[in-house]
PyMOL CGO cylinders between C-alpha atoms (Angstrom):
from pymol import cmd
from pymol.cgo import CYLINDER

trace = [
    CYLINDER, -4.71, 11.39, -17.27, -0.85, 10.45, -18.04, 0.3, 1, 1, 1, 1, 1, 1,
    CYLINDER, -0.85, 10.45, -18.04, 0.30, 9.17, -20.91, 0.3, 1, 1, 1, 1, 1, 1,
    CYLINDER, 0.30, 9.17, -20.91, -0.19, 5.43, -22.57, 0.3, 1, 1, 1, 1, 1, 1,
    CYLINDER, -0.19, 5.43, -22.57, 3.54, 4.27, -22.96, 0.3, 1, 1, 1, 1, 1, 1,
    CYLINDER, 3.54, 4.27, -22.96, 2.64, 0.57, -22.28, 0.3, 1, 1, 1, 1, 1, 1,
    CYLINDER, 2.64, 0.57, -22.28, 2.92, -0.38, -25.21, 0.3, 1, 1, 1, 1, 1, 1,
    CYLINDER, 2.92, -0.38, -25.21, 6.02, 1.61, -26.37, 0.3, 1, 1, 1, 1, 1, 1,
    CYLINDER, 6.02, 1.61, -26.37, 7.78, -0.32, -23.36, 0.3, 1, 1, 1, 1, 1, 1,
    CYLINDER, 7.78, -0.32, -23.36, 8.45, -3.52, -22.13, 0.3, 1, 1, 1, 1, 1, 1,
    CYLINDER, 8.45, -3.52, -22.13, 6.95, -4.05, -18.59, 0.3, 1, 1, 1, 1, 1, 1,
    CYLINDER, 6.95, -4.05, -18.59, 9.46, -5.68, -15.98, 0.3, 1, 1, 1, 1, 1, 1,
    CYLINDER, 9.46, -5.68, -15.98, 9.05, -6.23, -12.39, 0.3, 1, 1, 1, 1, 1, 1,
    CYLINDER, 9.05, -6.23, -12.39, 11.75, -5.25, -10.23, 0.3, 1, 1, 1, 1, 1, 1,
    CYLINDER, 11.75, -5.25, -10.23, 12.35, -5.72, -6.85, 0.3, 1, 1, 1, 1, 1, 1,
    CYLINDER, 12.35, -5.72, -6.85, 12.67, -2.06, -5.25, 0.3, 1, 1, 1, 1, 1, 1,
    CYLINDER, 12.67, -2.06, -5.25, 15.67, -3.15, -3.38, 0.3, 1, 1, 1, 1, 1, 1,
    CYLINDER, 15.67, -3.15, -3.38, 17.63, -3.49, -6.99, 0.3, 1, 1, 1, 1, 1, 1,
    CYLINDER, 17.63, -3.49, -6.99, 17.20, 0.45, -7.21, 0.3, 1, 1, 1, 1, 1, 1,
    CYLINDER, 17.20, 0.45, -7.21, 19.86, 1.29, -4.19, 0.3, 1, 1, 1, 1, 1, 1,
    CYLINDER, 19.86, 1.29, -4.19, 22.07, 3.73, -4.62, 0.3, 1, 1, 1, 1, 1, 1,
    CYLINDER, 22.07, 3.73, -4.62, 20.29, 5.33, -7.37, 0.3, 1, 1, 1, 1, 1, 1,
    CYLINDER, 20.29, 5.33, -7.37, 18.12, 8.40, -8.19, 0.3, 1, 1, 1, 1, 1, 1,
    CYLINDER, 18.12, 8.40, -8.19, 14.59, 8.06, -8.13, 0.3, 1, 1, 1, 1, 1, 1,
    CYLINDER, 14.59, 8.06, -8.13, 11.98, 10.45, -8.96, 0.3, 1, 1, 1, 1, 1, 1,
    CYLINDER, 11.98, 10.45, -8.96, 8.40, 10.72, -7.33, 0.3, 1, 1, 1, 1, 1, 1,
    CYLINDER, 8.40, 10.72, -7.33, 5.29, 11.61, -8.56, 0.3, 1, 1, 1, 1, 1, 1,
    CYLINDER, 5.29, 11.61, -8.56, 4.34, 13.73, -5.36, 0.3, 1, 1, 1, 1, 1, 1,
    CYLINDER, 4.34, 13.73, -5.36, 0.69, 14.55, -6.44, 0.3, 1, 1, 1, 1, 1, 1,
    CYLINDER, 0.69, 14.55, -6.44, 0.27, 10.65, -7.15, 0.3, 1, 1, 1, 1, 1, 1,
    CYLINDER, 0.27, 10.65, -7.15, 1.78, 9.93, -4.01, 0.3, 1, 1, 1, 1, 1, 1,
    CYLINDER, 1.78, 9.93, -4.01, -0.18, 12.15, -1.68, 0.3, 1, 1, 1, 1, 1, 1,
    CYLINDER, -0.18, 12.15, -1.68, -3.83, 11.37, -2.98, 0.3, 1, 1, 1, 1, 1, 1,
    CYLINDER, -3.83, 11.37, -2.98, -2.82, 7.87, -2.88, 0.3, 1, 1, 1, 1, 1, 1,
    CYLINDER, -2.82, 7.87, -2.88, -2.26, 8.30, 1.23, 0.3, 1, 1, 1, 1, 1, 1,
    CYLINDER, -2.26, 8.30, 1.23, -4.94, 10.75, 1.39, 0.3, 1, 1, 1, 1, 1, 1,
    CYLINDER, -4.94, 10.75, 1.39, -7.51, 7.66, 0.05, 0.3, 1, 1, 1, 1, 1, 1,
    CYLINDER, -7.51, 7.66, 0.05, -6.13, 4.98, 1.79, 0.3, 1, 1, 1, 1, 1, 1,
    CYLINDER, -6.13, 4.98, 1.79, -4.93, 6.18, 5.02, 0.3, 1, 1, 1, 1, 1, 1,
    CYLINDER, -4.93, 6.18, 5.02, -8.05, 7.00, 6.93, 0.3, 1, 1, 1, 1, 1, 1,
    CYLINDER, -8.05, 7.00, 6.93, -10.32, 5.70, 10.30, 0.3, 1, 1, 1, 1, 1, 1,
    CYLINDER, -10.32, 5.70, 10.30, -12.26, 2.56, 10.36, 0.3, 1, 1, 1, 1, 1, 1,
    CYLINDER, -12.26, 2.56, 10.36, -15.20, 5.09, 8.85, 0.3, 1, 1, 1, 1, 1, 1,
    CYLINDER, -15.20, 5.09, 8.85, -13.34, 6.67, 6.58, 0.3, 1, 1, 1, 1, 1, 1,
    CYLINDER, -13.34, 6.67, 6.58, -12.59, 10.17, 7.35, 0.3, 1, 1, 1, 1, 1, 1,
    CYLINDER, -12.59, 10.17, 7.35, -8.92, 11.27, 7.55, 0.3, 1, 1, 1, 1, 1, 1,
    CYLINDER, -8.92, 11.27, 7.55, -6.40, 11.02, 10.20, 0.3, 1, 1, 1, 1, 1, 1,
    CYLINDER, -6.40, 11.02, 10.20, -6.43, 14.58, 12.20, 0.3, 1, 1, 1, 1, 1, 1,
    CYLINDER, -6.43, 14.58, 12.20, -4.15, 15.86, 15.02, 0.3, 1, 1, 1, 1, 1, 1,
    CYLINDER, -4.15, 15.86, 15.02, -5.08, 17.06, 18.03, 0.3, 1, 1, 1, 1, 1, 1,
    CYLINDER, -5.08, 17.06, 18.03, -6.01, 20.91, 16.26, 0.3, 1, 1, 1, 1, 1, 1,
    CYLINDER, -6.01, 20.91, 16.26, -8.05, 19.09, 13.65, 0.3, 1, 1, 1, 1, 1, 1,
    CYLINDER, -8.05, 19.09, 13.65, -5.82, 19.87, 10.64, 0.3, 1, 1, 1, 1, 1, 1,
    CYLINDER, -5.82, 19.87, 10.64, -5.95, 16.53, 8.06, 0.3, 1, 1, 1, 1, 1, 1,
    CYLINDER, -5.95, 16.53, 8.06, -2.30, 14.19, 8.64, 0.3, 1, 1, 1, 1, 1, 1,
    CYLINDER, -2.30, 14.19, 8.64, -3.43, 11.41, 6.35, 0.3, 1, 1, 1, 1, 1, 1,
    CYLINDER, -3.43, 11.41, 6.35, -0.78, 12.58, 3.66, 0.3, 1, 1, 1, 1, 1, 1,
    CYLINDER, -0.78, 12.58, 3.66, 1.96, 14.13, 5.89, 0.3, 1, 1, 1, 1, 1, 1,
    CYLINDER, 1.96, 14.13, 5.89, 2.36, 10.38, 7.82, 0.3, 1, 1, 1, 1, 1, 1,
    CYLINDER, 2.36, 10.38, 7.82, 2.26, 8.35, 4.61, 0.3, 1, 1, 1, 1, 1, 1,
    CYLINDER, 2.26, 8.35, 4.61, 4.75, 10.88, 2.76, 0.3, 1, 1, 1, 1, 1, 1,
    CYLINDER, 4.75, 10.88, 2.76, 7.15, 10.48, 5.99, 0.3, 1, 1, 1, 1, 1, 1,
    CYLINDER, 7.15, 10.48, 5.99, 6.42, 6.48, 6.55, 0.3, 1, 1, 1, 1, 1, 1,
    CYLINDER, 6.42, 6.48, 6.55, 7.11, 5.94, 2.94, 0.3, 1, 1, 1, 1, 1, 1,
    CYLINDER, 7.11, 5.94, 2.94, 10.02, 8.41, 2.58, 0.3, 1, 1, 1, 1, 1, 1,
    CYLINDER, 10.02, 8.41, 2.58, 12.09, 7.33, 5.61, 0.3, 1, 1, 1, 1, 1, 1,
    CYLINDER, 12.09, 7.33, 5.61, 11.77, 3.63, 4.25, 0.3, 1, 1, 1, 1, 1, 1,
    CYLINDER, 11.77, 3.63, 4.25, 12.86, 4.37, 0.64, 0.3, 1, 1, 1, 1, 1, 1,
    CYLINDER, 12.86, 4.37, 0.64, 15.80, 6.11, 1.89, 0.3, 1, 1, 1, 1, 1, 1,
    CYLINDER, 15.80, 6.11, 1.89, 16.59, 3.00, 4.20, 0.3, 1, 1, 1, 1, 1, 1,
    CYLINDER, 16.59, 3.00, 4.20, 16.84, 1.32, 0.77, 0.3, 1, 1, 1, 1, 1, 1,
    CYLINDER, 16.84, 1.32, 0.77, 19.66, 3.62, -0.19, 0.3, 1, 1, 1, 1, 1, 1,
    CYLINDER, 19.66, 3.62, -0.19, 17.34, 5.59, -2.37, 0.3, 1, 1, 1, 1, 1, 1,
    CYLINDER, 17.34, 5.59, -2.37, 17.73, 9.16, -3.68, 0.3, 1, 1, 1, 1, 1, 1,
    CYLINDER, 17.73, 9.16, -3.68, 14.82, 10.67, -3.87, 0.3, 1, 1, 1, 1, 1, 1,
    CYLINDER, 14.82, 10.67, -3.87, 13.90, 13.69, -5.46, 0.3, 1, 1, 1, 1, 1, 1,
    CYLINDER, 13.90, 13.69, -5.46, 9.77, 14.43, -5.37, 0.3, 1, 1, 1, 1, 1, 1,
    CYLINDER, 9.77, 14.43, -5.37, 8.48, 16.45, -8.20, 0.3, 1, 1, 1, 1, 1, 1,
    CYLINDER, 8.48, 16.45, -8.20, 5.58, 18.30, -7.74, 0.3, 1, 1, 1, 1, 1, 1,
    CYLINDER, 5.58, 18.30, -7.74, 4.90, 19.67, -11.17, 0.3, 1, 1, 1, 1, 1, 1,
    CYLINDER, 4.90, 19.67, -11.17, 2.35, 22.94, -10.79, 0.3, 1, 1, 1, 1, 1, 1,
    CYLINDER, 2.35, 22.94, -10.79, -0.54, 23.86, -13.04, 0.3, 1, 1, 1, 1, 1, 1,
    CYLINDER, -0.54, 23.86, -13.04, -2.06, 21.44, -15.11, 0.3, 1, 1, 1, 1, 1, 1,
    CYLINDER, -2.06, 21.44, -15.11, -2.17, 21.50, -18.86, 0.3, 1, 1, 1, 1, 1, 1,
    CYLINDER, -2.17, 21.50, -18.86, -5.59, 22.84, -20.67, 0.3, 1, 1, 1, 1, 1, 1,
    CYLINDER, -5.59, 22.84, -20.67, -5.95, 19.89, -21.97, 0.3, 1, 1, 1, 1, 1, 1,
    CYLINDER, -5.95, 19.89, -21.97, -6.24, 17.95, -18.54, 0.3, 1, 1, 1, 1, 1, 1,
    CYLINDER, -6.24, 17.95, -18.54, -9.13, 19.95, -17.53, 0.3, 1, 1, 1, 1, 1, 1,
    CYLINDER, -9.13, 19.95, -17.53, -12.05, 18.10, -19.29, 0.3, 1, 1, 1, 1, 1, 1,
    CYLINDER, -12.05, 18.10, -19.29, -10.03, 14.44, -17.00, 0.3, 1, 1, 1, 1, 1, 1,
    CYLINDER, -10.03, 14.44, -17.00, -10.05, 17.23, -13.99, 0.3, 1, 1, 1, 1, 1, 1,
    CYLINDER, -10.05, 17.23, -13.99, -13.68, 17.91, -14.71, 0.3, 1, 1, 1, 1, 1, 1,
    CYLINDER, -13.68, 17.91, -14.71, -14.79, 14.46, -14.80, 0.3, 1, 1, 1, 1, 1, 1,
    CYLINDER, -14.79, 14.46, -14.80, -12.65, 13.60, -11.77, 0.3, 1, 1, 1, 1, 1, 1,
    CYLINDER, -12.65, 13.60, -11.77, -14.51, 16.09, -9.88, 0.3, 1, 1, 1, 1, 1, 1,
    CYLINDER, -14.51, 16.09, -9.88, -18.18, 14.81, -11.02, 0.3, 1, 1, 1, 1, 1, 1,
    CYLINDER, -18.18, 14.81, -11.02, -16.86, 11.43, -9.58, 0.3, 1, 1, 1, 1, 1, 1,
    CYLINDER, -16.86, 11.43, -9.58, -15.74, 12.72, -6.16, 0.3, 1, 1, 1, 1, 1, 1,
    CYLINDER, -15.74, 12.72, -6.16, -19.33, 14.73, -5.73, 0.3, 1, 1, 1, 1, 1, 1,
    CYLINDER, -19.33, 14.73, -5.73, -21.08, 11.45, -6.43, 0.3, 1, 1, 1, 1, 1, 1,
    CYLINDER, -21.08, 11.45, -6.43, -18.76, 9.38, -4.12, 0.3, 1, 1, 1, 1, 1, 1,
    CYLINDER, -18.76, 9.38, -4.12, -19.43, 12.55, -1.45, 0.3, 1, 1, 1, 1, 1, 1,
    CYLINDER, -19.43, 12.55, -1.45, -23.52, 12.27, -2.08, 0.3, 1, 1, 1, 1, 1, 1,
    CYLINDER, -23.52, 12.27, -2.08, -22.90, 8.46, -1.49, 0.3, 1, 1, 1, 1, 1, 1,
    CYLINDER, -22.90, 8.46, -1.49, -20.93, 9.00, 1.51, 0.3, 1, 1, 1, 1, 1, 1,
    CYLINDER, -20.93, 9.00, 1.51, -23.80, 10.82, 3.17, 0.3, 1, 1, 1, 1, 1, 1,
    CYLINDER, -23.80, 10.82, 3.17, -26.37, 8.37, 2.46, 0.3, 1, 1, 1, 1, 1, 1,
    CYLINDER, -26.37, 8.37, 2.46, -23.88, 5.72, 4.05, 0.3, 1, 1, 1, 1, 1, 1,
    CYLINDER, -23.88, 5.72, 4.05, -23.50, 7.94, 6.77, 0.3, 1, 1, 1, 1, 1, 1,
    CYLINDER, -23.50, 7.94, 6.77, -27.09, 8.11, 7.73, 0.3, 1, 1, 1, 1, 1, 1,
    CYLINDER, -27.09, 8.11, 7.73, -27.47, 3.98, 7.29, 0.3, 1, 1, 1, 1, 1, 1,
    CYLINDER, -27.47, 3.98, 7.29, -24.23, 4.01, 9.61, 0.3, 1, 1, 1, 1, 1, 1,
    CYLINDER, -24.23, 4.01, 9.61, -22.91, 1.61, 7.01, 0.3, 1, 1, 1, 1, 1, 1,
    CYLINDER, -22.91, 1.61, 7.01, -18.80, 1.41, 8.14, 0.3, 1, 1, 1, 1, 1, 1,
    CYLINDER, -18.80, 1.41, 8.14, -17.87, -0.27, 5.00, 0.3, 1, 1, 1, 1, 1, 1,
    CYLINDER, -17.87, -0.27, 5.00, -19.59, 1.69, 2.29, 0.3, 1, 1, 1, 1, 1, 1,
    CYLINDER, -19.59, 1.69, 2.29, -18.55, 5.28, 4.88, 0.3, 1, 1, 1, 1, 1, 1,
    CYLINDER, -18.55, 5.28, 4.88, -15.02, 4.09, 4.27, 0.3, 1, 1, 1, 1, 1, 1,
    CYLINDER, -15.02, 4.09, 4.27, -14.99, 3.45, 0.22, 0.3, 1, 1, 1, 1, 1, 1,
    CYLINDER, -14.99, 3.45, 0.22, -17.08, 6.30, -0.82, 0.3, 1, 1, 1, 1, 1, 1,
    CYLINDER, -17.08, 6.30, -0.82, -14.70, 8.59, 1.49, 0.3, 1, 1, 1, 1, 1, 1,
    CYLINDER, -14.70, 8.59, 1.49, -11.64, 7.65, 0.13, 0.3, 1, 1, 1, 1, 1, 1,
    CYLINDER, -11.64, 7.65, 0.13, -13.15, 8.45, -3.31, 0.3, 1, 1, 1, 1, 1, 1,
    CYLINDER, -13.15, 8.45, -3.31, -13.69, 12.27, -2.01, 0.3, 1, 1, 1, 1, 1, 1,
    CYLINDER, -13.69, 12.27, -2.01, -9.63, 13.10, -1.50, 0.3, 1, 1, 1, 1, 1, 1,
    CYLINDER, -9.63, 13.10, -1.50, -8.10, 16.81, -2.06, 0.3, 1, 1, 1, 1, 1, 1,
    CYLINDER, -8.10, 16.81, -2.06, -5.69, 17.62, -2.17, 0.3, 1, 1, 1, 1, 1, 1,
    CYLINDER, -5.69, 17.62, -2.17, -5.25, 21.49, -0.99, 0.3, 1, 1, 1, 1, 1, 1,
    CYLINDER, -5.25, 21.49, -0.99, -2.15, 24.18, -1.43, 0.3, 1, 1, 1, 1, 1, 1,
    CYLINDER, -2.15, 24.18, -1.43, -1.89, 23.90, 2.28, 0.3, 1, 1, 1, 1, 1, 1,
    CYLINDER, -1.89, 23.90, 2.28, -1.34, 20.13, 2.19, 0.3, 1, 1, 1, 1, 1, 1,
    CYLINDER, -1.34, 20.13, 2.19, 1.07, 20.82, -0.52, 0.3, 1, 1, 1, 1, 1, 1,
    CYLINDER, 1.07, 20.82, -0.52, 2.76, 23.28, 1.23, 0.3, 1, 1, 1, 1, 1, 1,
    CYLINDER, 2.76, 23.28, 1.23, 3.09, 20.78, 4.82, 0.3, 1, 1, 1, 1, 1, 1,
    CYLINDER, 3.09, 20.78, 4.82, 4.23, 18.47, 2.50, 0.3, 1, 1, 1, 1, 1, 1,
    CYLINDER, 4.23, 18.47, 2.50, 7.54, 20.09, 1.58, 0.3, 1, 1, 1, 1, 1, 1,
    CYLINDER, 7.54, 20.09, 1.58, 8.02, 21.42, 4.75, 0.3, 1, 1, 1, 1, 1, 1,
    CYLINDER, 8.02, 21.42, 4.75, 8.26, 17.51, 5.41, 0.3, 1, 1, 1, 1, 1, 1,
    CYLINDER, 8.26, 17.51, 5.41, 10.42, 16.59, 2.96, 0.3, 1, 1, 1, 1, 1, 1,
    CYLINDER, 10.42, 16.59, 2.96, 12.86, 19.64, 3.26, 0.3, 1, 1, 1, 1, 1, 1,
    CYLINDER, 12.86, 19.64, 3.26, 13.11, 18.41, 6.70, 0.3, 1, 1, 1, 1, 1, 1,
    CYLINDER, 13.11, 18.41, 6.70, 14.03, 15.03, 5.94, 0.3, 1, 1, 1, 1, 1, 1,
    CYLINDER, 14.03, 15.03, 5.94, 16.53, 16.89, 3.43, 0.3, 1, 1, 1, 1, 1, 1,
    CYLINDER, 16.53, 16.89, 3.43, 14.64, 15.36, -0.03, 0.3, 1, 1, 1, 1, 1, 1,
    CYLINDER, 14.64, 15.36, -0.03, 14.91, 17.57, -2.70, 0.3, 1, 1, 1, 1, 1, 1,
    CYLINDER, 14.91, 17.57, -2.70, 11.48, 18.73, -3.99, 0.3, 1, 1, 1, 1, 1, 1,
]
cmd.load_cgo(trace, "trace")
């Protein structure tokens, strides 16, 4: 959903490296499904350890973390509960999109079609309270505030 600021502000690229020393705050929902689509298997499903629980998020949250913090970064991840009424007609139509990635999924599935397995997957990501949950547990470890 967010909001449209773009054209209340200027844009400016920066690079990341500028930001040392200061405090930085993370969009952790952003963050996760953004590992949970893109860090997957050649056929798209998610990483897994050895007891089949999904890892997809928990290594890109710890990759990315441990090399913002090289950079001298503060980080503090926000992970900002319920969403607002209002978001639930984007949530809705979020949702119709991930059960038609899901259907087409399948049908690449039974063609055995690699490529289309691994776009339509990453179009399917949840992101669960348990995930949520593992995910603080990582960055209260790595002592990030959350």
């Amino acid at each position: 959903m967010g909001v449209q600021i773009t054209s209340l502000l200027k844009s400016k690229e920066i690079d990341i490296g500028s930001l040392s020393g200061r405090v930085l705050a993370v969009d952790s929902y952003n963050m996760l499904y953004q590992f949970l689509s893109t860090i997957r298997q050649r056929d798209g499903s998610l990483l897994r350890d050895s007891k089949g629980n999904i890892t997809s998020h928990l290594s890109g949250l710890f990759n990315r973390t441990i090399n913002l913090m090289k950079l001298n970064l503060n980080l503090i991840y926000v992970f900002d509960g319920a969403a607002p009424r209002l978001k639930q007609i984007e949530r809705e139509r979020r949702e119709a999109i991930k059960e038609e990635a899901h259907k087409k999924y399948k049908e690449a599935v039974q063609r055995e079609d690699i490529e289309e397995m691994r776009k339509f997957a990453s179009r399917t990501s949840r992101l669960s309270e348990e995930m949520i949950n593992e995910s603080k547990e990582v960055l209260d470890a790595l002592g990030v505030p959350v």
